[in-house]
N, C-alpha and C positions, 0 to 999 in steps of 0.2 A: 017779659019773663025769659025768652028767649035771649037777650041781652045779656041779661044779668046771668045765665048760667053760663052763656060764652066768656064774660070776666070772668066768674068763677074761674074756671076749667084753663082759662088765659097765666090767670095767677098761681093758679096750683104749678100749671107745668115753670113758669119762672123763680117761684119758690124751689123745684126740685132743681131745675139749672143749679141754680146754687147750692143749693145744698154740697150739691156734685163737685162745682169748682171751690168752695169753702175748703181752707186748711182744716184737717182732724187734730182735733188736742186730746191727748190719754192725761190724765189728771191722776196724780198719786199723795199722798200726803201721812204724816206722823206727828206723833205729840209726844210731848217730854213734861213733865211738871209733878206737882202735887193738888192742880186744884181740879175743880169741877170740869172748867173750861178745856184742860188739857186731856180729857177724857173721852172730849167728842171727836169724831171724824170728820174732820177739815173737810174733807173733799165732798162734802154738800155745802159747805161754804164755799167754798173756792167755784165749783157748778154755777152755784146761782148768781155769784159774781161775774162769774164770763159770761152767762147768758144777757144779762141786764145789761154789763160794760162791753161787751164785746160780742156782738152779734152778729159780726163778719164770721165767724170759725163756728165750726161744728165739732161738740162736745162729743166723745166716743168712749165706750167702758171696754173695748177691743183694741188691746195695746198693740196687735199686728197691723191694723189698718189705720191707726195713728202716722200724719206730718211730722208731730210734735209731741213733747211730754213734758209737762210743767210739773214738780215736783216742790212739794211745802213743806218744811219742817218746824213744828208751830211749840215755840216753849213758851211755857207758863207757870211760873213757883210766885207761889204765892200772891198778894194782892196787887201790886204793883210791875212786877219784873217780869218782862212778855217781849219775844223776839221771833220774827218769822224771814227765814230764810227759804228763797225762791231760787230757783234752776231752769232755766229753758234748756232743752235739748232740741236739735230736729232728726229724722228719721233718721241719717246715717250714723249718730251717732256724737256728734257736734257740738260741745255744750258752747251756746249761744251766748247768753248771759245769766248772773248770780247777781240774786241782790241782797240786803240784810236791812233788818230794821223796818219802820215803819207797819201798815194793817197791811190785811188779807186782802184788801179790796185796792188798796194801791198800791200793791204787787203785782196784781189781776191787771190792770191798767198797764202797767207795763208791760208785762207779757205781752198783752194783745197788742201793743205799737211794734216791739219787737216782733214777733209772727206775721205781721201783716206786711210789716218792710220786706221781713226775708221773702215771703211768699212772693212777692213783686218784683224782686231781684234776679232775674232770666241770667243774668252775667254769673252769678254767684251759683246758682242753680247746676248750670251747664257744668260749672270745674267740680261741684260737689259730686254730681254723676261720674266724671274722671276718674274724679279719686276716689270713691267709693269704686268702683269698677275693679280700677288698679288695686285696691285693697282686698279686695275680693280674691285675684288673682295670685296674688302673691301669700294670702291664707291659706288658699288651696291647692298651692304648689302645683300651677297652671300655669303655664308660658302663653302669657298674652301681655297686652298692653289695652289703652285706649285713649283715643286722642281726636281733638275737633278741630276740624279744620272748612271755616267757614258758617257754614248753618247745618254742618254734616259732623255728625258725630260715629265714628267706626271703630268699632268691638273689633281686636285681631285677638282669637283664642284657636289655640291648638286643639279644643276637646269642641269645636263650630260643629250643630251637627240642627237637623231639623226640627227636633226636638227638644233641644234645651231654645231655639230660639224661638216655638212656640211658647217656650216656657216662661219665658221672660215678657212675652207680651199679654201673659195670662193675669199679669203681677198688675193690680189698681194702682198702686203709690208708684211703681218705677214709671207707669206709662202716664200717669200725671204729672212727673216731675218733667219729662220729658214735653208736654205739651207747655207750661210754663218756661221751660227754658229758652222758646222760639228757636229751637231744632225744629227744621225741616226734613232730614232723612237719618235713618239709622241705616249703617251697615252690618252687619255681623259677618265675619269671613274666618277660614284657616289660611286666609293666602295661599290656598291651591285649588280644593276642587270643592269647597263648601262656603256657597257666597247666597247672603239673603238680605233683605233689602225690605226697609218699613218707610213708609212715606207717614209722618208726623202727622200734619197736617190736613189728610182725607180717613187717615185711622185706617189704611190699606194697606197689602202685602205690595210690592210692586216690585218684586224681582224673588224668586225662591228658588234657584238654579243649581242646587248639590248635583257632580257631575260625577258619576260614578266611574271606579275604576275598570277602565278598558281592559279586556283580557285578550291578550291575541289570537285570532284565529289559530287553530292547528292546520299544519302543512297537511298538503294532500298527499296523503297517500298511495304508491304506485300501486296499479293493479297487477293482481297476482298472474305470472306468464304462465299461462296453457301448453302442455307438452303431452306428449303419448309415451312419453314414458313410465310404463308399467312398472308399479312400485309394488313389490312382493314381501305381504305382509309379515311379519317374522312369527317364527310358533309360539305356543302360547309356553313359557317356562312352567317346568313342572314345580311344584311344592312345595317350597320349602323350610319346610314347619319342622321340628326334632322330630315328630312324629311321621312324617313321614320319610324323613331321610332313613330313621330305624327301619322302615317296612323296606326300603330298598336294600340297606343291606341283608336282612334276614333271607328277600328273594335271590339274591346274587347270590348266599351262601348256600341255597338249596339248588340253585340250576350247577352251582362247582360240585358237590357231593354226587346229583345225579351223572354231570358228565364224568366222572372219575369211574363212579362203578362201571357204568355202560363202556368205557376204554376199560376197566378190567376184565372186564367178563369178555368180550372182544380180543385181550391180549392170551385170554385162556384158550377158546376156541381156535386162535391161532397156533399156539401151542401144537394141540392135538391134530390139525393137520399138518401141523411141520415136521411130526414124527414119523408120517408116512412117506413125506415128501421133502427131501434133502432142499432142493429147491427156492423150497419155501425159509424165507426170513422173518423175522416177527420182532419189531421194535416195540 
């Protein structure tokens, strides 16, 4: 008993391997005609044809995590006159190959020699990454390149930063295309202070080294010289609000009136002793 659940549990987990490394196909399909036949939805035929004919690839109704997209265009007018037209695509966008004529199920047939070859293909693999790369950068009006040299494939973007390059290895399909292509390192860099580094084949970061920008220390400062000279704080300025400049003139014109009478009244009393006394002057 114990055997037989360790095959179990043996085959389950090699069935999910594959599953894993199995190309996704997104299956799409249309019909044109007048009869019955062009009425149905293809793309349960076309399913259960790849299931049966092609059991390498995993069928997906998730057109973002699709390899591939087979596409059917199925006409049929009347009793005789019936024509199916097939498209492979692969993820970047590639159309593979077009066929016309002949059934649904030896379209299916082809498709799956064609996806099976590409998916094998590490040569073809590596430039489509390229140039998708390079496409990418030049839609988003992003000064970069990318280019492989060896078993080392290196991303140069101007906009390298820590987190678009987690972002990129968040991605299932890029980082599968990348294990098929027998890339051993990825680089990602701005060629100055943001360089990171993925090792393919242990599925590890192995370098993530953004060097941030240095700021210079500031100069030191001399300290302030100690002296004893007594610095005399200046007074405090009076007020100078309309309202109070009015109050100053109103005082100033009351201390003039008072000092005028008091020199009159002073120049009278001088008076009356000048008249007794020659003497006496009185400005």
């Amino acid at each position: 008993m114990k055997r037989i659940l360790i095959f179990v549990f043996a085959l389950a987990l090699t069935q999910s391997a594959t599953a894993d490394d199995a190309p996704k196909v997104f299956l799409t399909s249309q019909s044109t005609g007048n009869t019955w036949g062009a009425m149905r939805d293809q793309s349960q035929e076309m399913a259960k044809d790849f299931i049966k004919e092609c059991p390498s690839v995993q069928i997906t109704i998730n057109k973002h995590d699709a390899d591939y997209a087979v596409g059917l265009h199925h006409i049929e007018v009347g009793l005789i006159a019936r024509d199916n037209q097939l498209a492979v695509t692969d993820m970047f966008g590639n159309v593979l190959s077009t066929s016309e004529k002949g059934s649904i199920k030896g379209g299916i047939k082809g498709a799956c020699s064609l996806i099976l070859a590409d998916w094998s293909n590490s040569g073809g693999t590596r430039q489509k990454i390229v140039n998708a790369d390079n496409a990418a950068f030049k839609k988003e009006g992003v000064m970069g390149y990318a280019e492989v040299s060896g078993d080392k494939l290196t991303v140069h973007s101007e906009r390298a930063s820590a987190m678009r390059f987690h972002m990129t290895l968040s991605d299932p399909r890029y980082m599968s295309y990348l294990r098929r292509s027998g890339l051993t390192t990825v680089v990602y860099t701005n060629d100055a202070d943001q360089t990171f580094v993925y090792d393919v084949k242990s599925g590890q970061i192995a370098g993530e080294n953004p060097t941030p920008n240095t700021v210079p220390a500031a100069a030191a400062q001399p300290a302030p010289v100690q002296n004893n000279v007594k610095v005399e704080q200046p007074h405090p300025v009076a007020d100078a609000s309309p309202d109070a400049t009015a109050d100053r003139i109103v005082m100033q014109s009351n201390e003039s009136l008072g000092t005028a009478a008091r020199q009159a009244k002073q120049h009278t009393e001088c008076l009356k002793l000048a008249s007794d006394n020659p003497n006496i002057t009185c400005k």
